[in-house]
C-alpha positions in Angstrom: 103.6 81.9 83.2 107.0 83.8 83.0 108.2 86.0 86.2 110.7 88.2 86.5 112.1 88.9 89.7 114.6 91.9 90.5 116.6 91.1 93.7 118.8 93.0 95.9 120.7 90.8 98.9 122.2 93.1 102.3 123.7 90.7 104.4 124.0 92.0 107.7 127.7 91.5 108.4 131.2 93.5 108.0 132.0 91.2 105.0 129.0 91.8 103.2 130.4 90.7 99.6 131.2 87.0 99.4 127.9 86.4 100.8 126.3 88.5 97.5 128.1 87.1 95.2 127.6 83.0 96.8 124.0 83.5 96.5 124.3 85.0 92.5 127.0 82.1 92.0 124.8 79.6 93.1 121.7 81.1 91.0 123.8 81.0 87.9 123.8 77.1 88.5 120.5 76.4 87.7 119.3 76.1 83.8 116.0 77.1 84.8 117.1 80.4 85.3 117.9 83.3 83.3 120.1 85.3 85.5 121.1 89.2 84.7 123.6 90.9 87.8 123.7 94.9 88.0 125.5 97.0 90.0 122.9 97.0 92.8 120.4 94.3 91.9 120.0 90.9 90.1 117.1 90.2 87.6 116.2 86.4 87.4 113.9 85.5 84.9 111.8 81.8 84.3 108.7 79.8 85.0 106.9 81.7 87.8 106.8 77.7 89.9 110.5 76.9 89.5 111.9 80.6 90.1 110.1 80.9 93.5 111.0 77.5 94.4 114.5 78.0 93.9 115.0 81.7 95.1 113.0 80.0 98.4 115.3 77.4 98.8 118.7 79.6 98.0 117.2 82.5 100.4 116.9 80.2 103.0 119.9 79.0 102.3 121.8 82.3 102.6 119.7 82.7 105.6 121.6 80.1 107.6 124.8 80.2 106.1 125.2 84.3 106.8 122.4 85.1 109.7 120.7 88.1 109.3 120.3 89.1 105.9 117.5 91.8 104.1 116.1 90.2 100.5 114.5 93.3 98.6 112.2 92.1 95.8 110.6 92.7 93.2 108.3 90.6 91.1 106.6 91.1 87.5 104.4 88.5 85.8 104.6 88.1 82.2 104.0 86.1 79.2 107.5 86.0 77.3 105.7 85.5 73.8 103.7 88.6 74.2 106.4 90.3 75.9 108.7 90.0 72.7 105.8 90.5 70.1 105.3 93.9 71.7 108.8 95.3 72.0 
């Protein structure tokens, strides 16, 4: 099963923008992913198993590299063949 998850990073510090764009950075490092950056959000898009695995381990990751940080997501299931036949 596909998953699509729409992110949005507020890392609670005065230099709020390296920390965003470490965490998109890193994401863009794994094959697994499909990763899609707007002004306000990220999409990342892949098997539902490896995307939470990763956006655990790279949350957690920001997590103790930055300190206090807000993760607002969302998450849609899909199946990418069906998705594509329908469009």
């Amino acid at each position: 099963m596909q998953v699509m998850v729409e992110l949005s990073l507020y890392p609670l510090v005065n230099e709020y923008i390296p920390p965003i764009q470490a965490f998109i950075d890193r994401l863009n490092t794994y094959d697994a992913l499909s990763v899609t950056t707007c002004s306000t959000s990220t999409q990342v898009t892949g098997e539902y198993s490896e995307v939470m695995t990763i956006l655990g381990e790279e949350m957690q990751r920001t997590h103790e590299e930055v300190g206090q940080a807000i993760f607002v997501a969302k998450f849609l299931n899909f199946d990418a063949m069906n998705a594509r036949k329908s469009s």
